[in-house]
N, C-alpha and C positions, 0 to 999 in steps of 0.2 A: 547581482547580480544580477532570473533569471533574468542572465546579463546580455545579447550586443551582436549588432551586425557590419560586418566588413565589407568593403565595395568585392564582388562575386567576380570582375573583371581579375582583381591583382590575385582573388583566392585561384580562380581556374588556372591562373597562368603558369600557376606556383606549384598547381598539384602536382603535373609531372607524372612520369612512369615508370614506378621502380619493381625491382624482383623479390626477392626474399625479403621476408618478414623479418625485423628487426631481433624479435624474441626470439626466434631459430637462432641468431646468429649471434646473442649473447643475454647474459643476466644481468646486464647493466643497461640501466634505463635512464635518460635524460626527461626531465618533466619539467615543462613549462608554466611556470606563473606569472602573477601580476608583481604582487605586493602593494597591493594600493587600493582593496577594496574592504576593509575590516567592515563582521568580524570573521570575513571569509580567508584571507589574506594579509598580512600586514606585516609589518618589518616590526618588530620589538625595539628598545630602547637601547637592548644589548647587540642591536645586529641580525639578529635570526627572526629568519619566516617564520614567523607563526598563521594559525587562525584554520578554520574548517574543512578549509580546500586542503590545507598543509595537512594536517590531520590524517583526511582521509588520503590523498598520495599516500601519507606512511604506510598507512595500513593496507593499500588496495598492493604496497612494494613487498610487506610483508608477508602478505599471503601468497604472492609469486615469488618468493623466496627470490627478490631480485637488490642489488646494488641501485638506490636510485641518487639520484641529487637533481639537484634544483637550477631550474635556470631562468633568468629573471627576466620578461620581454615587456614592454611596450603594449599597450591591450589593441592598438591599431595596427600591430604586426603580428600576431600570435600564429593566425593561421597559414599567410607566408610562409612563415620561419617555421613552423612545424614541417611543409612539404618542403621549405629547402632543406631538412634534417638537422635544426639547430638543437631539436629535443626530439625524443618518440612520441610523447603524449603529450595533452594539454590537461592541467586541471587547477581551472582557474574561473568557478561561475558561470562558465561558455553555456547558455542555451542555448537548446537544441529548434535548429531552424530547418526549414526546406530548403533555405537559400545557402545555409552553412553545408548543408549533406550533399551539395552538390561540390565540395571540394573538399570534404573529407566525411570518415565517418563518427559513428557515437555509441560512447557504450548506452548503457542501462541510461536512464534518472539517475541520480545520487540525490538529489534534493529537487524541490518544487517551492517558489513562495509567492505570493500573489504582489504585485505594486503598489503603490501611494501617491497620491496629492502630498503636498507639505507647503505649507504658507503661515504666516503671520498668525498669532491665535484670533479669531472673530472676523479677520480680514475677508474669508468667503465659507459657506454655509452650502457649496455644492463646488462641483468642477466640471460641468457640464460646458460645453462648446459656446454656446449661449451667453455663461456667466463667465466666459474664459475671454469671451472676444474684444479682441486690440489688447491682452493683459501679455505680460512677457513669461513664456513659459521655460524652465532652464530643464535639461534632461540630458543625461548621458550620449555622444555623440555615437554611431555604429553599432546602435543599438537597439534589438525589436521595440523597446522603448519609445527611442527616438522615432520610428517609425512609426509607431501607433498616436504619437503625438502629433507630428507631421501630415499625416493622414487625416485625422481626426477633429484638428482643431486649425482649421484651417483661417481663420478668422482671429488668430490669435501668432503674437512673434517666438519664435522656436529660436532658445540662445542652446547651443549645445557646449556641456565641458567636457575636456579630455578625460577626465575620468569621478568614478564616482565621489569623493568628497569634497571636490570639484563643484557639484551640482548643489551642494548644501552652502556650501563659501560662499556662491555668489549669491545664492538666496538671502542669507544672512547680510551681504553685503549692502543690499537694497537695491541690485542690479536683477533681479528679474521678481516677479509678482509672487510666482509660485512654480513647487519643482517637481518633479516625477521619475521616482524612483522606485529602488526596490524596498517594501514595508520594512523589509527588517535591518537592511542597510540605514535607513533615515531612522529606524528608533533606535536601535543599539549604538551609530557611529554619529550619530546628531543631535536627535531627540532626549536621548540622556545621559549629552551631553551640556558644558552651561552655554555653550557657542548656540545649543539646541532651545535655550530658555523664549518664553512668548513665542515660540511655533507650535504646529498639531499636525497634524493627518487630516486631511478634507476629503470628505464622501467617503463611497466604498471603497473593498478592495477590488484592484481590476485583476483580473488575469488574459493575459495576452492570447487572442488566437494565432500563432505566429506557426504554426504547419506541424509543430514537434511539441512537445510535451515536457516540460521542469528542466533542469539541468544536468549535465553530461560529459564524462570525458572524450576529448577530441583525439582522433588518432587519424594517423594517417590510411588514405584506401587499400595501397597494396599492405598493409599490417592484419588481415582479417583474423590468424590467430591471434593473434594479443589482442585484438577486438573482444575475443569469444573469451580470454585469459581472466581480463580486464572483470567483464558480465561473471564470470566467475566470484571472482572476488569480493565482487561486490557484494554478490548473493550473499555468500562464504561470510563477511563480515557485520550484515544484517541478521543471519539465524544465529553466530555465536556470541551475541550482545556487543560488539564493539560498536558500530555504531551506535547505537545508543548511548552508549557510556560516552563518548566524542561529541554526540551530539547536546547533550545534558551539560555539556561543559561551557557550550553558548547558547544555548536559548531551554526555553522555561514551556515550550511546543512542539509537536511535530513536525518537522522539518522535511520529512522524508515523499512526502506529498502522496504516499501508498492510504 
């Protein structure tokens, strides 16, 4: 994930100005995801969403005693499609940005995880701007990420993929040096993986100063109750141990970044 930023031109245009809150007007909730970023997201063998984000929708549905389902978007249309009402919410790894809050808003956190280096094992021993320069860097496209990289290593080729395992393939492939991702994205869906074998993690971990703070459900501005609904829930499902119990089902850490 904490995952990704949208050009702010197509998000402003999209927001639009609506009246009632969606959750006044019914118990049926449309929720947007990826399925394409395990083990936050992912399409199972049989068909069905699985993974974190999945997860917690259910529970954040259940405790609003609401009908939800799922609707599958594009990670480079998520927040469009949200203000054109193709779903009410988003939850799909979206970090929380200043640049995203200006065309919609965000609940709580639900999770926090810091980023990665990922490269060849022995291949670099730092990832500093310096040791990166003229190396080909691959990272998620629309994404504070990408941005931090872009910014950062300017002396270095920025390849962007469409999404995140994306960023791991063409590593693996020997089309870029070295990738930059989310830590736990590259070791659960990469790293222990065998596609993951002779790669590491290089240096520390970063954490992005990108204006906002871990990740967040997205929802639309005029939705302020189901905003406040949402921060409910959330809470709601941290003190009666569900998440935890969700969370212990993919990672072996705290996830929750509190």
């Amino acid at each position: 994930m904490i995952r990704r930023t949208v050009l702010l031109a197509a998000l402003v245009g999209a927001a639009g100005i609506a009246s009632s809150s969606v959750f006044a007007q019914s118990t049926k909730l449309r929720i947007g995801v990826e399925g394409s970023y395990p083990p936050f997201s992912q399409i199972s063998p049989d068909g069905k969403l699985t993974g974190f984000d999945i997860d917690i929708a259910n529970a954040v549905c259940a405790e609003l005693k609401a009908e939800c389902t799922f609707v599958q978007q594009e990670w480079d249309g998520m927040i469009p499609a949200l203000n054109a009402k193709k779903f009410d919410m988003i939850v799909a790894s979206m970090s929380i940005t200043e640049e995203r809050k200006k065309a919609v808003d965000f609940s709580d956190p639900y999770y926090d995880v810091a980023s990665r280096f990922v490269a060849k094992t022995g291949a670099f021993t730092e990832a500093t701007p310096a040791s990166l320069k003229g190396k080909k860097i691959v990272v998620l496209r629309n994404s504070p990420r990408a941005k931090f990289v872009q910014d950062t290593y300017k002396d270095s080729e920025v390849l962007l993929a469409g999404k995140e395992p994306e960023v791991y393939m063409e590593l693996a492939a020997g089309r870029a040096d070295i990738a930059f991702g989310s830590s736990v994205v590259s070791g659960e869906a990469f790293l222990k993986k065998p596609e993951g074998k002779g790669f590491g993690q290089v240096g520390p971990q970063v954490r992005l100063d990108s204006g906002g703070g871990g990740v967040g459900i997205a929802i639309r501005k005029s939705d302020g109750d189901l905003t406040a609904k949402v921060n409910a829930a959330l809470k709601a499902i941290k003190a009666n141990g569900t998440y935890k119990k969700l969370q212990d089902q993919y990672f072996d850490f705290d996830i929750s970044g509190s």
